[in-house]
N, C-alpha and C positions, 0 to 999 in steps of 0.2 A: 483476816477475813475480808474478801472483797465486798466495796458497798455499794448499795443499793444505785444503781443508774440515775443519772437525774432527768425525768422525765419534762421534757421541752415542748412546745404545741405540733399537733401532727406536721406530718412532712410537708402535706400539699395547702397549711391553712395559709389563707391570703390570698389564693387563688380563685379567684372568678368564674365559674361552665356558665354559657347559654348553651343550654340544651334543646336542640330542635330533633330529636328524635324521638322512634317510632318503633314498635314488633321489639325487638329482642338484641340482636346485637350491638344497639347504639345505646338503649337503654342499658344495659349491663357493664358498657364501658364508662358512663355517667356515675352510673352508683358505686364501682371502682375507686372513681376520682372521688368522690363524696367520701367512703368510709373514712380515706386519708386527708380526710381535713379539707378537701372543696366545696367551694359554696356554688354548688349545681341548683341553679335555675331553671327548670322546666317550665319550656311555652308550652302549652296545647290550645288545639281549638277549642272555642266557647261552644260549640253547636255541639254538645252533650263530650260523653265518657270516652269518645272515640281511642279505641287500641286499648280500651280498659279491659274489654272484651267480656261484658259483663249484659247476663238478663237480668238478672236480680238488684236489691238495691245497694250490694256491697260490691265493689273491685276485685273482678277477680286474684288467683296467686296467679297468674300467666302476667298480671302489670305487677303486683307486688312484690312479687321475686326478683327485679330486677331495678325498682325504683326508689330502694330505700335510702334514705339522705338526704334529697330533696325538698328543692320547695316548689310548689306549681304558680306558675300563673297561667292565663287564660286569655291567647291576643291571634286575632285572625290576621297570621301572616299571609293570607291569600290577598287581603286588603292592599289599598295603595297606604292607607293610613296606618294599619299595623307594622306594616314594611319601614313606613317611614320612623316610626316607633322603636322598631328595630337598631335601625340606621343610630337612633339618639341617643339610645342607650350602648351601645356597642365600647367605646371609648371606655365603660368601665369594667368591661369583661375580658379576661385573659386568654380563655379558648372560645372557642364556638365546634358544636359537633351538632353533626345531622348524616343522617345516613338515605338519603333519596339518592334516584338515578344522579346520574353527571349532570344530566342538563336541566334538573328540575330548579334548581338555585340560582342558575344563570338564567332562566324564564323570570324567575321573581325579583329580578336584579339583585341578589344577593352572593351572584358568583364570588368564588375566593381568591380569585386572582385580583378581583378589583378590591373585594374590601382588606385583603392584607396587602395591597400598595394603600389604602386611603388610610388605614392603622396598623404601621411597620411591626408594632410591637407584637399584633392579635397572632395564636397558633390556630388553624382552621382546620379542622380531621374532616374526612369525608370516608366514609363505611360505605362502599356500594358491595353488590354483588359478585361483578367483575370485573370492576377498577373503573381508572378515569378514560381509558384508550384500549384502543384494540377490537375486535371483530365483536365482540360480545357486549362491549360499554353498557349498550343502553337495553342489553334485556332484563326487566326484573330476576331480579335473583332470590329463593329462599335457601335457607337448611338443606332442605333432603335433596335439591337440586345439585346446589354447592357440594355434598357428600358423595353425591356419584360421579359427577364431574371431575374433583379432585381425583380419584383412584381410590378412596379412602374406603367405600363400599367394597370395592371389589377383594380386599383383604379380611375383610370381616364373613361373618357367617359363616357354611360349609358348602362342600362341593357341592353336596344331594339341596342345599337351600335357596342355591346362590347369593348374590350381590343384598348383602345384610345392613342397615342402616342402624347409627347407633342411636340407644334408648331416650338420647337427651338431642337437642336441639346445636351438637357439639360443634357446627361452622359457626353459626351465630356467636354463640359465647367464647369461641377461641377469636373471630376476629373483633367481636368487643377487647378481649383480652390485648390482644398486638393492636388497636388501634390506644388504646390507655397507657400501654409501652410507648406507643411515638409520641404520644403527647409530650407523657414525661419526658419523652429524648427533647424533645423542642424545647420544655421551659429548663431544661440543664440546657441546651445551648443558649438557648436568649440569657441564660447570667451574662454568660463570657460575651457574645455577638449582640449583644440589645435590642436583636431583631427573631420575630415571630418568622413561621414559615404556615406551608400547607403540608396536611399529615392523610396520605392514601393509605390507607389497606382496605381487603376485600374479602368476602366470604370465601371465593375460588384460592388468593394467595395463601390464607390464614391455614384451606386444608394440606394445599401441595407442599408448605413448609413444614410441616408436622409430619411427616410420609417417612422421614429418618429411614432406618433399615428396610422398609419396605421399598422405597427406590433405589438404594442403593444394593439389593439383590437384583434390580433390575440392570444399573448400571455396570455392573461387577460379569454378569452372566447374558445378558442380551434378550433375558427374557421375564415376563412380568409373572412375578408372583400370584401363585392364586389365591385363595380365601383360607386363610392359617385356621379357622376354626375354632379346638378349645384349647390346642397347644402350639406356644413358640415356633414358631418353624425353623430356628437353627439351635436349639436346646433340646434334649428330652433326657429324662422326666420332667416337663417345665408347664403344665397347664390345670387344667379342671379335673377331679377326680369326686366319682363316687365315693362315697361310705356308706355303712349300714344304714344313717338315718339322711341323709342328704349331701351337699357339693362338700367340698374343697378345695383352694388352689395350691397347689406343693412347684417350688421351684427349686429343683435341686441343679442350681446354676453353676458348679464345680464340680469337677472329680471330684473332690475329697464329699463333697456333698451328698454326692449320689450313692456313695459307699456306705454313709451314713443311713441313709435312707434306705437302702437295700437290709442293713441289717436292723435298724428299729423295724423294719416291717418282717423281721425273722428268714430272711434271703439272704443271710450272705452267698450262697450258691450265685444268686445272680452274677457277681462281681468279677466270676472268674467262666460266666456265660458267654460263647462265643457269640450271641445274637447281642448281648448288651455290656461287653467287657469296654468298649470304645465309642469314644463321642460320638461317633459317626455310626456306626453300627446301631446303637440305640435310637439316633432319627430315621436311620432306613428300617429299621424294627418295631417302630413306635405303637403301629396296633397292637402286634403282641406284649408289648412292656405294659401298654396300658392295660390290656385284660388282664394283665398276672400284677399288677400292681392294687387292681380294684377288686380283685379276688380277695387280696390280703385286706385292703381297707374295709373291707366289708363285714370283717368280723365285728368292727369296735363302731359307735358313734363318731359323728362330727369331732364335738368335745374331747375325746380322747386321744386324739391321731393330733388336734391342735398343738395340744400340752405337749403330745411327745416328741414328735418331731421337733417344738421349737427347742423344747429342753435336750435336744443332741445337736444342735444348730442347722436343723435344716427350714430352710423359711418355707411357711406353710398359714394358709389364716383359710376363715371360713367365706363364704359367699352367700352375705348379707341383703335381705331386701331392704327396704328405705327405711320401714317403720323400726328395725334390728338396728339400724346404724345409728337413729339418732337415741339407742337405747343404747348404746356399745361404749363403756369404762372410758377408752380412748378417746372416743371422740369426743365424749361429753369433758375429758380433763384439759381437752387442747380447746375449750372453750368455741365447738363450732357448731353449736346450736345456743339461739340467742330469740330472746322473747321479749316482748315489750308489750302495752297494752295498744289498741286500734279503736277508733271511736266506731267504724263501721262491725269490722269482723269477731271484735271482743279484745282476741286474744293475737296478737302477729308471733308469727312464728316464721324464723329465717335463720339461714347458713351462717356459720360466723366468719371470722376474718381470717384466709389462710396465710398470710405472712405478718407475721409478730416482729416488731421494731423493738427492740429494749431502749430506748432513749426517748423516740418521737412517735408510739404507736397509731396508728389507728382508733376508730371508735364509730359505732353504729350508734349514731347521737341522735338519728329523727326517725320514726317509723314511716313508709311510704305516703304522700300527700296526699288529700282529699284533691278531688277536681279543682283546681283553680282557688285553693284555700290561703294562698300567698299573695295573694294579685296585688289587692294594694297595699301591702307592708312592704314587698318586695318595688313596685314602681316606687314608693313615697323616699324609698332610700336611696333609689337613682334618681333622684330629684324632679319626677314628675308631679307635678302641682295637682292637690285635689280636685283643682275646677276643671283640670284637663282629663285626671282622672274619670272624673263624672260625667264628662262629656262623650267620651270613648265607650264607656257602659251604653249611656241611652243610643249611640250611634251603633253596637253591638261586638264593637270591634274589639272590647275586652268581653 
């Protein structure tokens, strides 16, 4: 019998974040670093909840969905004195992330070219829009910007809808996602080389890399694919299908699949159909496959088409709203909904952790910070002295 792994402190513990970011994609790459064991520092300004995006007297989920793990402090880096604060503290922080224009940092003196020559060792990520150079540097960049920009819209939705944006805020969080990949690429090379670097990605790079088959039927054919809709565009039967009570997705991604499929739906006639006997035949037929396919779904529920098709092996699942998924066996066995208590909102409620370590995992150790509820536990452990501490409050600059 094999035994039990021996569980060792997370991968990323020892590590240092000053977190100087903001909105969504920096924050998200922050609380990344945090679930695997980083001790992420968020600065924010003192002049209220700013990016909390809150009326009311709780924070909203738009900050707490993306800040959990953290600690807050509260230091007006606009200041010459917070800056300089900055500057003091720095030598015990391993990364630094912020995601402002290019030139906003270098206005505050805190460009990354200078501060990783003045601390060889520091990794510096910078999240902008669309990058550090090029035509576009210095335009503010969001989400649904970045999503059209990339091509990524233009593949989504349907012909009659056009150019579809998706449901979630998906540049933001992919380029959080690949800017917490460079990180990590940095502190695995500083073992070997001893020296930090600076770490670019962008909401524009983050979509165009994600584009996978849908550039490459550009590349391959000379022309740009249009908007795939609710199925595959080089598969079918491969998309969204009616049933008697609502969706389903069926992907019968093989011959042998689609055989299968034909006849759990009582068609073996299909198989030897000249409009659907061939791969190719079946996407140039696709409307009509679909109507004779949803004719047949139509007899049974959701629930029943699940069970059968998975039970002859064709992959098939349902099409879940949000409040179904965090109700769904699966989701809830792979541990990814996670609760804790919140002093503001009662009860925090968040996503849990999608990649599991057996040795060194993970762990959602702090629920999102209060405004500035770290400040001087956090200064008192990088050795700023309480009188200087105090001094800083009355001059407002924490």
């Amino acid at each position: 019998m094999m035994a039990e792994p021996e569980h060792r402190g997370a991968p990323l513990e020892g590590v240092r974040v000053l977190d100087l970011t903001r909105y969504l994609a920096g924050p998200f790459c922050t609380m990344l670093l945090a679930d695997y064991g980083a001790d992420v520092v968020k600065f924010e300004s003192p002049k209220g909840r700013e990016f909390r995006f809150t009326g009311a007297e709780a924070d909203s989920y738009f900050f707490l969905s993306s800040n959990r793990g953290k600690r807050s402090v509260t230091l007006d880096i606009k200041s010459a004195k917070g800056r300089a604060l900055i500057e003091q503290v720095l030598p015990e922080f391993d990364v630094i992330v912020e995601n402002y224009r290019p030139e906003v940092m270098k206005e505050l003196g805190l460009d990354p070219e200078r501060l990783v020559e003045a601390h060889p060792k520091l990794i510096y990520c910078n999240i902008s829009g669309f990058g550090p150079d090029g035509p576009y540097r210095d335009r503010p960049g969001f989400d649904q910007i970045a999503q059209g920009m990339s091509g990524f819209m233009s593949l989504t939705g349907t012909e009659e809808e056009g150019p579809t944006r998706a449901g979630i805020a998906i540049a933001d969080l992919l380029a959080g996602i690949f800017a917490a990949q460079g990180i990590q690429l940095a502190l695995f090379s500083r073992e070997r080389s001893g020296l930090g670097q600076i770490v670019h990605t962008s909401l524009l790079e983050s979509m165009v890399s994600i584009l996978s088959w849908g550039a490459g039927m550009y590349f391959e054919n000379g022309a740009a694919p249009g908007p795939a809709g609710q199925h595959h565009p080089l598969a079918s039967p491969y998309g969204r299908f009616a049933a008697a009570d609502g969706f389903l997705n069926i992907a019968a991604g093989s011959e042998g699949m689609w055989k299968k499929l034909a006849s759990a739906l009582g068609h073996d006639d299909w198989i030897s159909d000249t409009r659907f006997s061939h791969p190719l035949s079946r996407i140039q037929n696709r409307a009509e496959l679909t109507v004779e396919i949803e004719r047949a779904l139509g007899k049974q529920p959701v629930d029943h088409w699940i069970q059968r098709l998975n039970e002859v092996g064709v992959p098939a699942g349902p099409v879940l709203d949000i409040e179904q998924v965090f109700a769904d066996p699966q989701v809830l066995a792979r541990n990814m909904l996670h609760t804790m208590p919140h002093p503001e909102v009662g009860t925090f409620r968040t996503t849990g952790l999608p990649i599991k370590l057996s040795r060194s995992p993970g762990e959602i150790r702090r629920r999102p910070p209060l405004h500035g509820e770290h400040t001087e536990q956090v200064l008192l452990e990088l050795g700023i002295e309480p009188s200087a501490i105090k001094e800083l409050r009355d001059q407002r600059v924490l």
